[in-house]
PDB file of N, H, CA, C and O in Angstrom:
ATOM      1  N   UNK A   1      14.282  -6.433  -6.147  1.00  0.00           N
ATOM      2  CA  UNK A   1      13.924  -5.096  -6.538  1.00  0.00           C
ATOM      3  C   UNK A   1      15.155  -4.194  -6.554  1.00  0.00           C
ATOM      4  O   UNK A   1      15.444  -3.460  -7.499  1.00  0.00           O
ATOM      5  N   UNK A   2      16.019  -4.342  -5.154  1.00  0.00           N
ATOM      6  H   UNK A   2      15.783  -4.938  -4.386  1.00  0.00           H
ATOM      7  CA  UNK A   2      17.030  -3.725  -5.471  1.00  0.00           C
ATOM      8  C   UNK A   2      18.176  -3.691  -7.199  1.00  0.00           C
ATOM      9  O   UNK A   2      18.881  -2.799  -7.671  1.00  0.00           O
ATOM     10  N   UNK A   3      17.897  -4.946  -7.625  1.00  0.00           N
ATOM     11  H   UNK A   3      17.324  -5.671  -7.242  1.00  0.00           H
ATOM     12  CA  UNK A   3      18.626  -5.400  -8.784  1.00  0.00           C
ATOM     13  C   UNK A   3      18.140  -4.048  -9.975  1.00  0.00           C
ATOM     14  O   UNK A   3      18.906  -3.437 -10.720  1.00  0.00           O
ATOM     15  N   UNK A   4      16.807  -3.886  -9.852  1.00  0.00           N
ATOM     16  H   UNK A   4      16.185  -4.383  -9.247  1.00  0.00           H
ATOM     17  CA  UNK A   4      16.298  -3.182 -11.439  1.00  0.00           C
ATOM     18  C   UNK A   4      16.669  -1.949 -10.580  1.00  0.00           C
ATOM     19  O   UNK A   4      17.799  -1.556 -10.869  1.00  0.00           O
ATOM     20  N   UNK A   5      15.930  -1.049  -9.390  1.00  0.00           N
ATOM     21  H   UNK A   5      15.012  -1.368  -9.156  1.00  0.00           H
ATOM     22  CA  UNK A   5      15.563   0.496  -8.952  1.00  0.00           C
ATOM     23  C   UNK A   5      16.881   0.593  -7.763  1.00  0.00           C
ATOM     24  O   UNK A   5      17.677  -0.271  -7.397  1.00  0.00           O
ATOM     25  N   UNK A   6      16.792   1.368  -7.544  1.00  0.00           N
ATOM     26  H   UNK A   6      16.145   2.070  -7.842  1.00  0.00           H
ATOM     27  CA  UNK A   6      17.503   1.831  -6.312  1.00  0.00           C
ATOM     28  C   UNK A   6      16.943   1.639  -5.060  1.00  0.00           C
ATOM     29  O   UNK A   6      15.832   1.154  -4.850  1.00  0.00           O
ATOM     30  N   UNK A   7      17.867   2.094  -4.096  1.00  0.00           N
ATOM     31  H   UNK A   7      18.770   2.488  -4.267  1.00  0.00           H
ATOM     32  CA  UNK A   7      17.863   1.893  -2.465  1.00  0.00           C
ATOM     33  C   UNK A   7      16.328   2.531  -2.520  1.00  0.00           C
ATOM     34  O   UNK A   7      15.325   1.903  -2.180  1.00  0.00           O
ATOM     35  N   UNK A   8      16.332   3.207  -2.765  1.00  0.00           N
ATOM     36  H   UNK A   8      17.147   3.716  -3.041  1.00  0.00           H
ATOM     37  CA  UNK A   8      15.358   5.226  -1.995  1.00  0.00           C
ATOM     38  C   UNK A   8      14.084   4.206  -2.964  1.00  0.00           C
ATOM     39  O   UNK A   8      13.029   4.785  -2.705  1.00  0.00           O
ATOM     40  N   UNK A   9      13.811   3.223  -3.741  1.00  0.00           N
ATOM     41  H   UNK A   9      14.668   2.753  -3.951  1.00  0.00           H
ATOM     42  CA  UNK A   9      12.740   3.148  -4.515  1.00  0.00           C
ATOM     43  C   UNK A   9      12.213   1.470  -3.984  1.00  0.00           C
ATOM     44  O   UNK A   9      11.034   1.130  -3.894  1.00  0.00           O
ATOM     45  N   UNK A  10      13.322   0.649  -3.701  1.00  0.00           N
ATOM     46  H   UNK A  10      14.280   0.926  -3.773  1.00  0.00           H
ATOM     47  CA  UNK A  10      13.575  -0.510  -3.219  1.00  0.00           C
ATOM     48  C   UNK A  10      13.011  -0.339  -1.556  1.00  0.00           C
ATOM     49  O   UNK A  10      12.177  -1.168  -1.193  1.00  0.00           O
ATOM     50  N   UNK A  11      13.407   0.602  -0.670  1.00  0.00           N
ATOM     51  H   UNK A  11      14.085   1.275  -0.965  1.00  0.00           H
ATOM     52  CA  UNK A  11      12.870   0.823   0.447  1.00  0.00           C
ATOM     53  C   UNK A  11      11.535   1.531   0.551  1.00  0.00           C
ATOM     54  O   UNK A  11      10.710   1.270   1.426  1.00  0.00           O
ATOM     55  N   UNK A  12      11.359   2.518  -0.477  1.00  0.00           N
ATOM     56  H   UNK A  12      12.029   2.729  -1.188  1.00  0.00           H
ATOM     57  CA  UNK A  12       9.532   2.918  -0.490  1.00  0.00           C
ATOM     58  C   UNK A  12       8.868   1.826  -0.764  1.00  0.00           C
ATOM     59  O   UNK A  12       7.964   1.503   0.007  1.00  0.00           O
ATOM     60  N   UNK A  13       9.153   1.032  -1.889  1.00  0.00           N
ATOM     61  H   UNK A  13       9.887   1.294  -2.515  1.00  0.00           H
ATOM     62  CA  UNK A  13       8.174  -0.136  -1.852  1.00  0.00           C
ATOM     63  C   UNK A  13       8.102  -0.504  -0.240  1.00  0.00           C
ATOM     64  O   UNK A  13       7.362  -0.005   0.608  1.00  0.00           O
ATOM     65  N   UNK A  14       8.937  -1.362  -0.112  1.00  0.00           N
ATOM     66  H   UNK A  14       9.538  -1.767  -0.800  1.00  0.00           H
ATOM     67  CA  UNK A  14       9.428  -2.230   1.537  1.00  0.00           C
ATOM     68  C   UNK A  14       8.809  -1.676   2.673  1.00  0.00           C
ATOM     69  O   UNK A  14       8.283  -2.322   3.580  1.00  0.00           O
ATOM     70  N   UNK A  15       8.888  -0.534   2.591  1.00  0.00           N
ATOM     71  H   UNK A  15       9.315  -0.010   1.854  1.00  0.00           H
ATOM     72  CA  UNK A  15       8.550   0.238   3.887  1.00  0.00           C
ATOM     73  C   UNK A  15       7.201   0.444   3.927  1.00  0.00           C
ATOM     74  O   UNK A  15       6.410  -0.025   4.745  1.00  0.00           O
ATOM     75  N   UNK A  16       6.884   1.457   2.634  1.00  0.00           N
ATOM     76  H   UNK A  16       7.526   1.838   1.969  1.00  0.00           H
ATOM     77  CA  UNK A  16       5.326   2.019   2.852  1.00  0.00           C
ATOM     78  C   UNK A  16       4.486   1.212   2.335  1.00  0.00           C
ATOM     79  O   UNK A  16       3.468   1.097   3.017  1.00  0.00           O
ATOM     80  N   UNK A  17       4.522   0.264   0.866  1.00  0.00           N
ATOM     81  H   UNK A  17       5.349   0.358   0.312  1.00  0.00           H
ATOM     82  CA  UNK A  17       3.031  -0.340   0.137  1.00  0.00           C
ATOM     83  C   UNK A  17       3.329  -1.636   0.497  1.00  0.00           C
ATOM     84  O   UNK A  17       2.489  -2.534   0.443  1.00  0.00           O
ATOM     85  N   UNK A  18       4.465  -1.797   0.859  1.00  0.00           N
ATOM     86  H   UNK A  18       5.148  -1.068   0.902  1.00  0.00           H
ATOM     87  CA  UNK A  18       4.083  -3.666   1.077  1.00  0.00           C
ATOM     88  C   UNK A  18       3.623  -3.443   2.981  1.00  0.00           C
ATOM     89  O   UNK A  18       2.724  -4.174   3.396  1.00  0.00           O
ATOM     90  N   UNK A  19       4.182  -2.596   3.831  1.00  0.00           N
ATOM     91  H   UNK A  19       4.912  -2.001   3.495  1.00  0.00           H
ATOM     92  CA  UNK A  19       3.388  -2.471   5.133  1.00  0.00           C
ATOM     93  C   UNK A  19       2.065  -2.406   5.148  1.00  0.00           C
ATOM     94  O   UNK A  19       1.415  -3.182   5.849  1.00  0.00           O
ATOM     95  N   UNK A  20       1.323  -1.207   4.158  1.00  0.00           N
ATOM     96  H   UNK A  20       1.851  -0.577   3.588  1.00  0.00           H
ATOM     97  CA  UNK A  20      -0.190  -0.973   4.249  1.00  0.00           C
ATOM     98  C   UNK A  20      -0.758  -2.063   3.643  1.00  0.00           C
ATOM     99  O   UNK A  20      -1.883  -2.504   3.877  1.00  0.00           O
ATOM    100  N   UNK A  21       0.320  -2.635   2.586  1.00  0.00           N
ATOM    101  H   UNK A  21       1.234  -2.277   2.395  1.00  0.00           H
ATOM    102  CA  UNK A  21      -0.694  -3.952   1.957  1.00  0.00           C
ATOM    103  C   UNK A  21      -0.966  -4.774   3.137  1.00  0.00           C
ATOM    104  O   UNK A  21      -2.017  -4.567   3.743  1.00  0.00           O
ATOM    105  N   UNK A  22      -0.085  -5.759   3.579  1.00  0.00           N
ATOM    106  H   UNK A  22       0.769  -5.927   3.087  1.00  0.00           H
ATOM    107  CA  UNK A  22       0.021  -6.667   4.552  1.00  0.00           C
ATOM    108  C   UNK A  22      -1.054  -6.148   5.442  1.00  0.00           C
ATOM    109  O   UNK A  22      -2.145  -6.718   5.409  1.00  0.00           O
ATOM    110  N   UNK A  23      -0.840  -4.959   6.370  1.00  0.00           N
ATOM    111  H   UNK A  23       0.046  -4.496   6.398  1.00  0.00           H
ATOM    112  CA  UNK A  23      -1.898  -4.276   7.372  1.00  0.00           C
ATOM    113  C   UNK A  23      -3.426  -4.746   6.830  1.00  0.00           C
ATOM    114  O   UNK A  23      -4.299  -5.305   7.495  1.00  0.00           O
ATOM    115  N   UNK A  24      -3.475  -4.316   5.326  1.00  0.00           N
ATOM    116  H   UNK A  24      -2.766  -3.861   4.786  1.00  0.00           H
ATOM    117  CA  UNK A  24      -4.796  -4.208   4.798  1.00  0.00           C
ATOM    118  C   UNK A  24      -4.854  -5.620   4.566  1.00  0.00           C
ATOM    119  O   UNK A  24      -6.038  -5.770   4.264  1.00  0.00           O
ATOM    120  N   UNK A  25      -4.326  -6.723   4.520  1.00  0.00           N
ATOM    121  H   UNK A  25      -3.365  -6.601   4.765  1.00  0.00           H
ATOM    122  CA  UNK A  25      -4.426  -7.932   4.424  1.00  0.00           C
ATOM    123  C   UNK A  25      -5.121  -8.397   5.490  1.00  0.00           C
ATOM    124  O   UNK A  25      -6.164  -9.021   5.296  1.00  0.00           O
ATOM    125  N   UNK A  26      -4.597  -8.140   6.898  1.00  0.00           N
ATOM    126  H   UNK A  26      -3.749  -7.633   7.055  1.00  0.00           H
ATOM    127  CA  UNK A  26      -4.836  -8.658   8.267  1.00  0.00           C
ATOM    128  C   UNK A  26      -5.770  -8.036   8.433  1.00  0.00           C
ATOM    129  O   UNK A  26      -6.672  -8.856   8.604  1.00  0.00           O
ATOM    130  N   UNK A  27      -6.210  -6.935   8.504  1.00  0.00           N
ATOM    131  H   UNK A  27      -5.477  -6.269   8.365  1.00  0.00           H
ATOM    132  CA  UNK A  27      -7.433  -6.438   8.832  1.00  0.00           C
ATOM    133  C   UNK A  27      -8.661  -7.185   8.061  1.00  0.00           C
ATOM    134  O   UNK A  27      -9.789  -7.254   8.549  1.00  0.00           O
ATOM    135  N   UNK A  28      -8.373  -7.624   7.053  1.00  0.00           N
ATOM    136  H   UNK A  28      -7.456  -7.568   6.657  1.00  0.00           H
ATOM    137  CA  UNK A  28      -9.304  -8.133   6.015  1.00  0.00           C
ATOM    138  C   UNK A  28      -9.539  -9.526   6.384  1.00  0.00           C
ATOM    139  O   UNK A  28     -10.646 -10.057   6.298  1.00  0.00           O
ATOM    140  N   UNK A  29      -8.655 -10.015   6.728  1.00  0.00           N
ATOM    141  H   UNK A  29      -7.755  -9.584   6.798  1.00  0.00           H
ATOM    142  CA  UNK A  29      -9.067 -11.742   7.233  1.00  0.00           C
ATOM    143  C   UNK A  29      -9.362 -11.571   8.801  1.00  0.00           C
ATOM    144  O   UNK A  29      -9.837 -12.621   9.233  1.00  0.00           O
ATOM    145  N   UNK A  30      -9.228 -10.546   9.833  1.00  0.00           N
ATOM    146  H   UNK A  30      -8.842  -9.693   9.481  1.00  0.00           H
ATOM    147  CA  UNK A  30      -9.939 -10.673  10.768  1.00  0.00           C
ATOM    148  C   UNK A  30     -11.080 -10.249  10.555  1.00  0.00           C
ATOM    149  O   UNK A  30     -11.833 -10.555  11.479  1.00  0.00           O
ATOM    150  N   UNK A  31     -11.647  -9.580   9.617  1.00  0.00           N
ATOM    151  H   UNK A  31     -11.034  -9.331   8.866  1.00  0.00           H
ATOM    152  CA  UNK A  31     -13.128  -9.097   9.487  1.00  0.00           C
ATOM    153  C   UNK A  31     -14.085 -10.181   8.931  1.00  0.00           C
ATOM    154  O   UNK A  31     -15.125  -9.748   8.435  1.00  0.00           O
ATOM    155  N   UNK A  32     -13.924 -11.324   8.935  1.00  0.00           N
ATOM    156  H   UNK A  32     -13.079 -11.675   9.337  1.00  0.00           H
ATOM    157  CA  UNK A  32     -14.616 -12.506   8.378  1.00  0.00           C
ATOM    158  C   UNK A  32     -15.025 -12.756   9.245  1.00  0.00           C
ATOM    159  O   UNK A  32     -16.188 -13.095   9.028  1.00  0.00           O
ATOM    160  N   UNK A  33     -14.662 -12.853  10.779  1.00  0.00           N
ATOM    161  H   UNK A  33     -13.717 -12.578  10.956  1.00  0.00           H
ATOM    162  CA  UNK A  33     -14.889 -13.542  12.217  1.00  0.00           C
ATOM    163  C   UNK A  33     -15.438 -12.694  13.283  1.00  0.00           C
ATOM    164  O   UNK A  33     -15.559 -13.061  14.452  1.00  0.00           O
ATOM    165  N   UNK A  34     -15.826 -11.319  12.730  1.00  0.00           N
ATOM    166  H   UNK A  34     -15.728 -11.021  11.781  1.00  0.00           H
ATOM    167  CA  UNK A  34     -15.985  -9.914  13.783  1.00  0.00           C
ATOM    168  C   UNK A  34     -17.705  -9.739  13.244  1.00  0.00           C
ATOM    169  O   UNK A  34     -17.885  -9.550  12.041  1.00  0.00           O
ATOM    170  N   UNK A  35     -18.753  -9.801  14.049  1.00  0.00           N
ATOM    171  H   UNK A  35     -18.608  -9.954  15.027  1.00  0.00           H
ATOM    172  CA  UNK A  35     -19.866  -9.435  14.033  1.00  0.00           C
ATOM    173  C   UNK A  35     -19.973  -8.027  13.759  1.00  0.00           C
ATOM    174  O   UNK A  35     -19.057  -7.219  13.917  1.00  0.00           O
ATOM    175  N   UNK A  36     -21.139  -7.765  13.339  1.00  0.00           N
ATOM    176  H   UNK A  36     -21.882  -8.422  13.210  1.00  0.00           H
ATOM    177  CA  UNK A  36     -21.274  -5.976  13.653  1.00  0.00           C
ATOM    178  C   UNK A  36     -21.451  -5.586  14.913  1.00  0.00           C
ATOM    179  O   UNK A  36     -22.137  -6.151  15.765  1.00  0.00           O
ATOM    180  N   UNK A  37     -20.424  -3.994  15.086  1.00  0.00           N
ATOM    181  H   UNK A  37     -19.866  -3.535  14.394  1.00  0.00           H
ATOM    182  CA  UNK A  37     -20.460  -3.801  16.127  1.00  0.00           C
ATOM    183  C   UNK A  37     -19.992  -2.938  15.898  1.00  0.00           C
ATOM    184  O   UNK A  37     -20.191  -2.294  14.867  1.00  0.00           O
ATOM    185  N   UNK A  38     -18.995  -2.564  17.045  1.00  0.00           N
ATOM    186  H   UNK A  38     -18.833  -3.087  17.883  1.00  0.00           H
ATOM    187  CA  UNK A  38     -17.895  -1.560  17.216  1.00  0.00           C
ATOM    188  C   UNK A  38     -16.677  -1.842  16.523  1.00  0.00           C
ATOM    189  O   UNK A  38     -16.252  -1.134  15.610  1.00  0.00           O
ATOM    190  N   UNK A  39     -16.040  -3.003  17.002  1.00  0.00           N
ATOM    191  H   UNK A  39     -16.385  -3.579  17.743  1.00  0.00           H
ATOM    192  CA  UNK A  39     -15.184  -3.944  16.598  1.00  0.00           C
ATOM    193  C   UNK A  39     -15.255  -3.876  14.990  1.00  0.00           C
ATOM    194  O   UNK A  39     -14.217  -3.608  14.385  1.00  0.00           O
ATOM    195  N   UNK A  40     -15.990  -4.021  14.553  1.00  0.00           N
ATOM    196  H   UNK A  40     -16.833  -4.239  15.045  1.00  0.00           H
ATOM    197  CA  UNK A  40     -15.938  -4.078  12.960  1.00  0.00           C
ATOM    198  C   UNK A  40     -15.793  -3.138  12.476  1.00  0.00           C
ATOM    199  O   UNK A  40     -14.829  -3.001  11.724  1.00  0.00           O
ATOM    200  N   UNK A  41     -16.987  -1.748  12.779  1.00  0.00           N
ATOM    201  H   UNK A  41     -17.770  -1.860  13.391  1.00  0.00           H
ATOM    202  CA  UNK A  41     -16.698  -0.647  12.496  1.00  0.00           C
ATOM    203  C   UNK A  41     -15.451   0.043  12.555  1.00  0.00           C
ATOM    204  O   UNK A  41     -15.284   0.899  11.686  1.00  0.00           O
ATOM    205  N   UNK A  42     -14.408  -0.161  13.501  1.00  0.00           N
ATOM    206  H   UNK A  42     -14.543  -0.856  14.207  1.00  0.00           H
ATOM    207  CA  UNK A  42     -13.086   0.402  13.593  1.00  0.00           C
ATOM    208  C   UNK A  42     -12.128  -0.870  12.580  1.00  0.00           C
ATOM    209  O   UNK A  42     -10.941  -0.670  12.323  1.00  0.00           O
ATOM    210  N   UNK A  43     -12.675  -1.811  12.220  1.00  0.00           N
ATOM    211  H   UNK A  43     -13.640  -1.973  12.428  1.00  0.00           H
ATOM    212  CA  UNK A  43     -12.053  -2.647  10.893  1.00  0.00           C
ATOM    213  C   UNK A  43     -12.135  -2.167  10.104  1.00  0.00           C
ATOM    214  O   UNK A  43     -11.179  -1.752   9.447  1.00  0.00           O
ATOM    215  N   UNK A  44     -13.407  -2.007   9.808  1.00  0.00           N
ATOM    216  H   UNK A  44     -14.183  -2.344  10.341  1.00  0.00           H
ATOM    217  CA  UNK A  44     -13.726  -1.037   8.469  1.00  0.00           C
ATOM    218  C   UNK A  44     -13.105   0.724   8.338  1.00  0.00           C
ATOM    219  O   UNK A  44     -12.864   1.289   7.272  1.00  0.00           O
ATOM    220  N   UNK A  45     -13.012   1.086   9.168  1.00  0.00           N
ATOM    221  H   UNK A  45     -13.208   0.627  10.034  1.00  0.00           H
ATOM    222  CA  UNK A  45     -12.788   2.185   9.039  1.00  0.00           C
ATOM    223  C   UNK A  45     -10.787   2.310   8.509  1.00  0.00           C
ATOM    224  O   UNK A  45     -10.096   3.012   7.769  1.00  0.00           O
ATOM    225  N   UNK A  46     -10.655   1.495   9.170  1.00  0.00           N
ATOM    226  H   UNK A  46     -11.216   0.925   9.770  1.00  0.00           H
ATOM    227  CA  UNK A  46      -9.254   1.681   9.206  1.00  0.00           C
ATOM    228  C   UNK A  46      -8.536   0.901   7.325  1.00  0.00           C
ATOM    229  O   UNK A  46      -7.662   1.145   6.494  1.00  0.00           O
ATOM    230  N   UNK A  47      -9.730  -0.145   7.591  1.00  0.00           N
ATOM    231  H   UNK A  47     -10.440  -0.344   8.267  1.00  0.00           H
ATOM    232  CA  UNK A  47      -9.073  -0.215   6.209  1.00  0.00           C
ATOM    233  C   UNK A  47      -9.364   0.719   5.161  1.00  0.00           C
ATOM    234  O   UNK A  47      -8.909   0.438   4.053  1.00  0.00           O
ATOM    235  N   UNK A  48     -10.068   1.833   5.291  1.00  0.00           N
ATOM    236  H   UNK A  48     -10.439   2.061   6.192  1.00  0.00           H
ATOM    237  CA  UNK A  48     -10.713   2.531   4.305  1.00  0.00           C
ATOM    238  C   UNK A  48      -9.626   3.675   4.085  1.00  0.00           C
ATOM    239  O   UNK A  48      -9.220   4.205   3.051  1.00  0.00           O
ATOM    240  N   UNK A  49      -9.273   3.882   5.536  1.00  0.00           N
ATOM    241  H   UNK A  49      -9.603   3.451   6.376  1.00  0.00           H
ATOM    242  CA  UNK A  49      -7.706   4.606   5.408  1.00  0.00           C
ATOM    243  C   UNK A  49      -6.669   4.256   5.051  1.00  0.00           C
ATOM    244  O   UNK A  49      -5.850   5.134   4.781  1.00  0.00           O
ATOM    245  N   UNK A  50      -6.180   2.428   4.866  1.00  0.00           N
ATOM    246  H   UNK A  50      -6.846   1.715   5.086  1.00  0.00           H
ATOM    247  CA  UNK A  50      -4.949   2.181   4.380  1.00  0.00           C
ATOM    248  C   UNK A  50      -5.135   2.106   2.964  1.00  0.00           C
ATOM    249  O   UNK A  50      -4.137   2.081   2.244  1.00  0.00           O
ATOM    250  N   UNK A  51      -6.370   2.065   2.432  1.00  0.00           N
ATOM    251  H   UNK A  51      -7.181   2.085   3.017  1.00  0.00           H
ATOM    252  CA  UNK A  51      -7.220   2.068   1.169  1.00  0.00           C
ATOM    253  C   UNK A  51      -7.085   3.485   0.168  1.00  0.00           C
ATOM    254  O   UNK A  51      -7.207   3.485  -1.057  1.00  0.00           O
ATOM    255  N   UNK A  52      -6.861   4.430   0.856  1.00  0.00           N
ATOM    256  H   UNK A  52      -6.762   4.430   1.851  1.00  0.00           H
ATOM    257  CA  UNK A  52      -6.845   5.861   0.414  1.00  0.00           C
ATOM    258  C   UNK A  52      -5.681   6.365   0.979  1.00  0.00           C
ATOM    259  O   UNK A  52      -5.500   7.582   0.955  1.00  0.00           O
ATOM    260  N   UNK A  53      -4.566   5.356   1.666  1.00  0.00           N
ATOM    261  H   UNK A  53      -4.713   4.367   1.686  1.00  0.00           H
ATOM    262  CA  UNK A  53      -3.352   6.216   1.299  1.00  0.00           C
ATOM    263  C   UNK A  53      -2.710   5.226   0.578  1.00  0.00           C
ATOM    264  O   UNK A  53      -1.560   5.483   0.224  1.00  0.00           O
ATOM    265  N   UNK A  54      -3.189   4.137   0.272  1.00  0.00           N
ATOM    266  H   UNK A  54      -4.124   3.928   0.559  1.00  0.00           H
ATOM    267  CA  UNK A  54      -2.511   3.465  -1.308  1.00  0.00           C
ATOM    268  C   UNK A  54      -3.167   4.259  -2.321  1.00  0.00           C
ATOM    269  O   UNK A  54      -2.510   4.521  -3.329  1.00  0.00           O
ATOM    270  N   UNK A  55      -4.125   4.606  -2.243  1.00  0.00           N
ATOM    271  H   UNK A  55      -4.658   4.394  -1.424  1.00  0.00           H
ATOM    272  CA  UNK A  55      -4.602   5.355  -3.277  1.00  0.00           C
ATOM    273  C   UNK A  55      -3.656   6.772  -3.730  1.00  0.00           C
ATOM    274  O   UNK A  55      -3.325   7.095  -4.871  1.00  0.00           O
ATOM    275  N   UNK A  56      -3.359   7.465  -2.457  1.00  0.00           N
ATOM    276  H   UNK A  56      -3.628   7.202  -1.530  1.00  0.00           H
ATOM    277  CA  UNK A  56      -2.811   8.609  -2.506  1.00  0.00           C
ATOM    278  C   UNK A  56      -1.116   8.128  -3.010  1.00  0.00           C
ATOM    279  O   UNK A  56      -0.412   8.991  -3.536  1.00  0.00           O
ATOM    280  N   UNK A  57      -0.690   7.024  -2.844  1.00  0.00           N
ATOM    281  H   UNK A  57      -1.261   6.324  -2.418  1.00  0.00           H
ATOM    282  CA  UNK A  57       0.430   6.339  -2.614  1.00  0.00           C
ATOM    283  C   UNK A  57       0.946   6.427  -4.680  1.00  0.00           C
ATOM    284  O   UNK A  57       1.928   6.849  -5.291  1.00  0.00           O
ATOM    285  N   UNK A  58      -0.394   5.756  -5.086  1.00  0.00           N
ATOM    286  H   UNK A  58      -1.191   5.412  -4.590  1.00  0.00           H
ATOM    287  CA  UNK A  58      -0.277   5.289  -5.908  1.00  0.00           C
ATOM    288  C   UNK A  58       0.022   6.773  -7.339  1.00  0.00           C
ATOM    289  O   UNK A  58       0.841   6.884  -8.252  1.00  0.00           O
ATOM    290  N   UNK A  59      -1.093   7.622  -6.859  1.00  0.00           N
ATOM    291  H   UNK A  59      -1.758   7.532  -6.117  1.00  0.00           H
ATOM    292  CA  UNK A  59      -0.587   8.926  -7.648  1.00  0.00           C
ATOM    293  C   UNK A  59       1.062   9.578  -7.641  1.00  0.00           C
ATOM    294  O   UNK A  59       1.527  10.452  -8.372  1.00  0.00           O
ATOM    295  N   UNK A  60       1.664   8.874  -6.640  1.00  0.00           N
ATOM    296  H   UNK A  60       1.286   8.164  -6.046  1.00  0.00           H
ATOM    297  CA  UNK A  60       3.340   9.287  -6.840  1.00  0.00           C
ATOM    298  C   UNK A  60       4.039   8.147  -7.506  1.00  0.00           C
ATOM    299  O   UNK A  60       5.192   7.729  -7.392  1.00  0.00           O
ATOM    300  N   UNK A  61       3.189   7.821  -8.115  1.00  0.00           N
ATOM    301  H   UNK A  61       2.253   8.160  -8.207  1.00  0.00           H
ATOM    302  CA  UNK A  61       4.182   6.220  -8.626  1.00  0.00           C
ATOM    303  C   UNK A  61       4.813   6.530  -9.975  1.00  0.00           C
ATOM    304  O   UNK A  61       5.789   5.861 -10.315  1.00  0.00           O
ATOM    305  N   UNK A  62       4.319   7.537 -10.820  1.00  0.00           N
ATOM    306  H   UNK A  62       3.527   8.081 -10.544  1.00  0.00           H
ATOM    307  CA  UNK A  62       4.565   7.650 -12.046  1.00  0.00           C
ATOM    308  C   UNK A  62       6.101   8.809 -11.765  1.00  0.00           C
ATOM    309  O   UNK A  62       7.011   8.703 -12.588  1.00  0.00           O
ATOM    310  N   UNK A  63       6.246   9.740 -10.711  1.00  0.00           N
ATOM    311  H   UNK A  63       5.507   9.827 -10.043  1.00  0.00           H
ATOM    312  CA  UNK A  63       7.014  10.325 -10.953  1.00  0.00           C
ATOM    313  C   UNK A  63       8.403   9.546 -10.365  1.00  0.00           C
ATOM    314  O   UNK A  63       9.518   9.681 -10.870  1.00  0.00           O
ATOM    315  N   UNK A  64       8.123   8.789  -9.311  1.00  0.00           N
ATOM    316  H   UNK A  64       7.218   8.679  -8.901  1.00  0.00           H
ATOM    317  CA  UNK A  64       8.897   8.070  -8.534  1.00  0.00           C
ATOM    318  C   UNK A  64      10.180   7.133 -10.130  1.00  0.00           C
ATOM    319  O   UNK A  64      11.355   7.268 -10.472  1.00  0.00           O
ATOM    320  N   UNK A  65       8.952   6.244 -10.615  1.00  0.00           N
ATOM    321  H   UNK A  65       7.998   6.134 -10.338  1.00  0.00           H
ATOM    322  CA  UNK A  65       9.114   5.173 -11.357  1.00  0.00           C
ATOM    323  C   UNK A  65       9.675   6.361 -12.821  1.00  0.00           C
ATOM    324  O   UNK A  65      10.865   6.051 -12.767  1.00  0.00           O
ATOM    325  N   UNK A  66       9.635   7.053 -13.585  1.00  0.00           N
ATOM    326  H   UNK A  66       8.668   7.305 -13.630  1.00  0.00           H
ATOM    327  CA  UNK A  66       9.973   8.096 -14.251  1.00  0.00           C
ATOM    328  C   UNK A  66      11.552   7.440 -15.170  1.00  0.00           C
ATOM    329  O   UNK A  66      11.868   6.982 -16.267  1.00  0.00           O
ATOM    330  N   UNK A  67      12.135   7.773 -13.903  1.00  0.00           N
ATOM    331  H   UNK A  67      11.878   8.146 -13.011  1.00  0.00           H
ATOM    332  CA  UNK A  67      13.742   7.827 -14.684  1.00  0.00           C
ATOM    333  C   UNK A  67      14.403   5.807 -14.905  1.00  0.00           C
ATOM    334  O   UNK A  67      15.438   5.287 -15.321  1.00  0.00           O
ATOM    335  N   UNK A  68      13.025   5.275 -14.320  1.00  0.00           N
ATOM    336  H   UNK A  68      12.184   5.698 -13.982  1.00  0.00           H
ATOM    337  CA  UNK A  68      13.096   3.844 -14.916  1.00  0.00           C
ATOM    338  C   UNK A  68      12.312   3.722 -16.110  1.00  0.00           C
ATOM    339  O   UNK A  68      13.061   3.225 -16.951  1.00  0.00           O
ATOM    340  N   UNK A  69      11.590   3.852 -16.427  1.00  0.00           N
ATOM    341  H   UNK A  69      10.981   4.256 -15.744  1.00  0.00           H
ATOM    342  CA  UNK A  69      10.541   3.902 -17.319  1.00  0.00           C
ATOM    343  C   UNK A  69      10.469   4.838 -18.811  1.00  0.00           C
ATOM    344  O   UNK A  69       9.401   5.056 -19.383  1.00  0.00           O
ATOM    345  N   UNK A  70      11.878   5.360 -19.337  1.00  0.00           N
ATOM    346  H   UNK A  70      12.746   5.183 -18.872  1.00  0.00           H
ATOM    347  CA  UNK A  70      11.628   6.381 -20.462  1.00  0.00           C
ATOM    348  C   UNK A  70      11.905   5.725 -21.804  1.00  0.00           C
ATOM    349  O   UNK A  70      13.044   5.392 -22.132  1.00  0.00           O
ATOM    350  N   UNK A  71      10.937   5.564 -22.499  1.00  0.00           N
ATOM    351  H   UNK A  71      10.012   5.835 -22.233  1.00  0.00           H
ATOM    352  CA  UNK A  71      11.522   4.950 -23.891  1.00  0.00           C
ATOM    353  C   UNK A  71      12.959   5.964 -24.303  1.00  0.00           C
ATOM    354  O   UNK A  71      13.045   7.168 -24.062  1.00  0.00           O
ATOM    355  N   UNK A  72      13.647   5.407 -24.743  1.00  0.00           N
ATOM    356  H   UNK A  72      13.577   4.429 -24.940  1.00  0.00           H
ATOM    357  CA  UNK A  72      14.521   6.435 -25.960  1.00  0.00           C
ATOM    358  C   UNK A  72      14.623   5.959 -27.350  1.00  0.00           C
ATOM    359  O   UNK A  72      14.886   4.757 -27.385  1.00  0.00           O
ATOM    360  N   UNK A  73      14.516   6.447 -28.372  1.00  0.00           N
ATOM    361  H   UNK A  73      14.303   7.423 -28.344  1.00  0.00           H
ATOM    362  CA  UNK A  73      14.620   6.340 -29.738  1.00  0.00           C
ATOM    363  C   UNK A  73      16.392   6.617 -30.061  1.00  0.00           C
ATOM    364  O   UNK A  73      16.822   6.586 -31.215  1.00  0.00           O
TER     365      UNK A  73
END
């Protein structure tokens, strides 16, 4: 990644969407083995939050990605 974007775009990926992905990964394969309960409920909940700040994540992607992305004629 570093090769195509920069440091500052190369480390937002790294840092913030591949962390919440992974997070939201693990939470997701321990919830196969967790009954209902409490335990699940704080599974669920939490992924619903790493869920809606990729979401929120994802609305800065166009300005971020911008000065990679401009056709020119």
């Amino acid at each position: 990644m570093r090769f195509i974007f920069d440091k500052e775009i190369a480390d937002y990926i790294d840092k913030k969407i591949w962390n919440l992905a992974i997070d939201l990964e693990c939470l997701d394969s321990v919830l196969v083995d967790v009954s209902v309960g409490e335990e699940r409920s704080k599974n669920v909940k939490r992924q619903s939050e790493i869920k809606k700040q990729l979401h929120e994540e994802l609305k800065s992607l166009e300005e971020k990605f911008a000065k990679y992305l401009q056709l020119q004629h």
